[in-house]
C-alpha positions as CSV (number, residue, x, y, z in Angstrom):
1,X,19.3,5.4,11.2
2,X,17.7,6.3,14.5
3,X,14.4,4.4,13.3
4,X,16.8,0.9,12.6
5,X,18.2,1.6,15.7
6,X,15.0,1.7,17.6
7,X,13.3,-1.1,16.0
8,X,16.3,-3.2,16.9
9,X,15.8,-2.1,20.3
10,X,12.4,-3.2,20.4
11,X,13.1,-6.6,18.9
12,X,15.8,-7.3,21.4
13,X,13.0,-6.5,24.0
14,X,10.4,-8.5,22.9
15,X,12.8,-11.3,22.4
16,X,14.1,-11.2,25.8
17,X,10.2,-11.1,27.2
18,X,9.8,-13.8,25.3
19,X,12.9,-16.0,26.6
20,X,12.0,-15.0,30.1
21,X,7.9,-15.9,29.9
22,X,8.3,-19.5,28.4
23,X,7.6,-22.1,30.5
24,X,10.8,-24.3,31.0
25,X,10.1,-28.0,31.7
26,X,11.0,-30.0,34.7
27,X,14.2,-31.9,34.5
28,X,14.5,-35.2,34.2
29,X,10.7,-35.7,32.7
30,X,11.2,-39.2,32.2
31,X,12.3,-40.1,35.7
32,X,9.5,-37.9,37.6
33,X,7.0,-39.3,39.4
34,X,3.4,-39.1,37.5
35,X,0.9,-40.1,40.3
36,X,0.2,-41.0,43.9
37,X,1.3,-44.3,44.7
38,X,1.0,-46.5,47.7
39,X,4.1,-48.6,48.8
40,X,2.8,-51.9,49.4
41,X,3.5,-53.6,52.5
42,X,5.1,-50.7,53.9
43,X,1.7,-49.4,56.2
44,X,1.0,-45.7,55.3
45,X,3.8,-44.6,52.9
46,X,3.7,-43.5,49.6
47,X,5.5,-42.1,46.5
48,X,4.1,-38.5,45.0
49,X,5.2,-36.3,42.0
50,X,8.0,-33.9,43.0
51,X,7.0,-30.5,44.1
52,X,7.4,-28.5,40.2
53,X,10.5,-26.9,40.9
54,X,12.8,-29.2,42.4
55,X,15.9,-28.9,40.1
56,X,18.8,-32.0,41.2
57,X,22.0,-30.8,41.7
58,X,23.2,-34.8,41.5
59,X,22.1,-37.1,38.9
60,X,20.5,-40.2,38.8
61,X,23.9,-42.7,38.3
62,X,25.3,-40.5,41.4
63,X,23.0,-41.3,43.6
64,X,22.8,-45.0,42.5
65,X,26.7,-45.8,42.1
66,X,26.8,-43.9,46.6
67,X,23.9,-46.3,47.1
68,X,24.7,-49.4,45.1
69,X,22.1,-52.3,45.5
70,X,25.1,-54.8,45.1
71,X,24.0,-55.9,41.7
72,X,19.9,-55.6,42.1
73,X,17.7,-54.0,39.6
74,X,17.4,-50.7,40.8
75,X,14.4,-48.4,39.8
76,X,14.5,-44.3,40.0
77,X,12.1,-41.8,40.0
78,X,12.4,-37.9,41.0
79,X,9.7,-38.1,44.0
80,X,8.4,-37.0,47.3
81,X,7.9,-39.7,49.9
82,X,4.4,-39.6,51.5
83,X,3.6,-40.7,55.2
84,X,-0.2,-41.1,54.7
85,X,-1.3,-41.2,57.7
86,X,-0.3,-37.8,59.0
87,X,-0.3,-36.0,55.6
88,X,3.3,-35.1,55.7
89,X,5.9,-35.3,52.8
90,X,9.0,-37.0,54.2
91,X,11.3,-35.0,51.8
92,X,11.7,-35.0,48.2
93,X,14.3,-36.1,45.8
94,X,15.6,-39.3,44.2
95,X,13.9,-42.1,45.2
96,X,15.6,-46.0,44.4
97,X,13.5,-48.8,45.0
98,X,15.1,-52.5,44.8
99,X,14.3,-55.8,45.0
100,X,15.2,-58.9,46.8
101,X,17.6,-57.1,49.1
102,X,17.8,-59.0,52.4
103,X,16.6,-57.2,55.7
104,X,17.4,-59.4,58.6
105,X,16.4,-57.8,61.4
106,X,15.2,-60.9,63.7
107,X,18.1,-62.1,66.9
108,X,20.1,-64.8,65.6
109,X,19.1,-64.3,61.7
110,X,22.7,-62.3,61.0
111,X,24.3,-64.9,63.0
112,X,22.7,-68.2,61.0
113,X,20.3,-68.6,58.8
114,X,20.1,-72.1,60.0
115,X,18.5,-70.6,63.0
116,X,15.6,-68.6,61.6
117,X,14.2,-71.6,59.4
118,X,15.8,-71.9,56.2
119,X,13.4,-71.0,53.1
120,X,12.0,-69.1,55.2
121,X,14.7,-66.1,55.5
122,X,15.3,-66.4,51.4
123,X,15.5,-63.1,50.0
124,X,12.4,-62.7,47.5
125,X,11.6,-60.2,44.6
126,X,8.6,-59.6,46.8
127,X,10.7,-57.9,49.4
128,X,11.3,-54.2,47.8
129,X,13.4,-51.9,49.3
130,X,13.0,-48.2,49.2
131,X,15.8,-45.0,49.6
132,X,14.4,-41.6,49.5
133,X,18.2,-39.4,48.6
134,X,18.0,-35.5,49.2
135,X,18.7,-34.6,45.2
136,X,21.3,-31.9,46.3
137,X,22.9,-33.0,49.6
138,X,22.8,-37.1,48.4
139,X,21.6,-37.7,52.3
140,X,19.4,-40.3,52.5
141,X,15.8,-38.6,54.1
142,X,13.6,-42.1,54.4
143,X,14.8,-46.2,54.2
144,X,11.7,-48.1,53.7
145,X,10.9,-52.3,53.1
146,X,7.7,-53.0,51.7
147,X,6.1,-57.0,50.5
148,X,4.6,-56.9,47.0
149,X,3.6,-60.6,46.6
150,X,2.0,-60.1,43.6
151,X,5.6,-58.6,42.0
152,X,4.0,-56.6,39.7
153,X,4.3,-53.2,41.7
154,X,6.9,-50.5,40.2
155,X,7.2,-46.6,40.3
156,X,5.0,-44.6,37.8
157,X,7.4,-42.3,36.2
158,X,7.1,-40.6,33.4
159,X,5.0,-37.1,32.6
């Protein structure tokens, strides 16, 4: 009896160093950020794979429906926000990046369009627009526009 009771001891044990030693996976794999990306048009920023352990305490639809994109495409990833030019992570956490959406920020162009030229104030898919969100507070760390005239640039998630 005392030999059972030992053994099952020792099972529990190695069972519970076992639990306690496997790696456990990122969440959200599919969203993460899988490389270094520059933000085109935006002069020195770019996207980075989340530091290992960031665990969200708000999902993905969370942050999207407290930032809609009023009816945009809106991509996701779990990311850190680069400024390349002084090395230094902005902050980390969910990133949305949209299209089209409008950015006037010329005198007059809030006002009337008919002022700033027409066509030339049309909101474009090459305009993209990037939100870094804290992924536990939902506080927005870093608003960004970029120009991707090509239209072809999106965020590398994925593992």
């Amino acid at each position: 009896m005392r030999r059972a009771a030992i053994a099952v001891a020792l099972a529990v044990g190695i069972a519970t160093l076992v639990v306690l030693s496997w790696p456990h996976s990122a969440p959200y794999p599919a969203l993460r950020q899988a490389s270094v990306q520059e933000i085109p048009g935006t002069l020195g920023y770019a996207v980075q794979p989340p530091p290992e352990d960031l665990v969200p305490a708000l999902t993905p639809r969370e942050v999207e429906e407290r930032y809609p994109a009023n009816g945009g495409d809106v991509q996701v990833s779990l990311a850190s926000v680069l400024d390349v030019y002084r090395d230094h992570v902005l902050g980390s956490g969910w990133v949305l990046v949209a299209r089209g959406v409008c950015l006037r920020n010329q005198k007059g162009e809030l006002v009337s369009d008919a002022r700033g030229g027409g066509d030339a104030l049309r909101c474009t898919d090459e305009t993209i627009w990037l939100l870094g969100v804290d992924a536990s507070t939902g506080e927005p760390f870093v608003g960004l526009a970029g120009h991707d005239a090509a239209r072809t640039w999106t965020l590398d998630v994925g593992v």
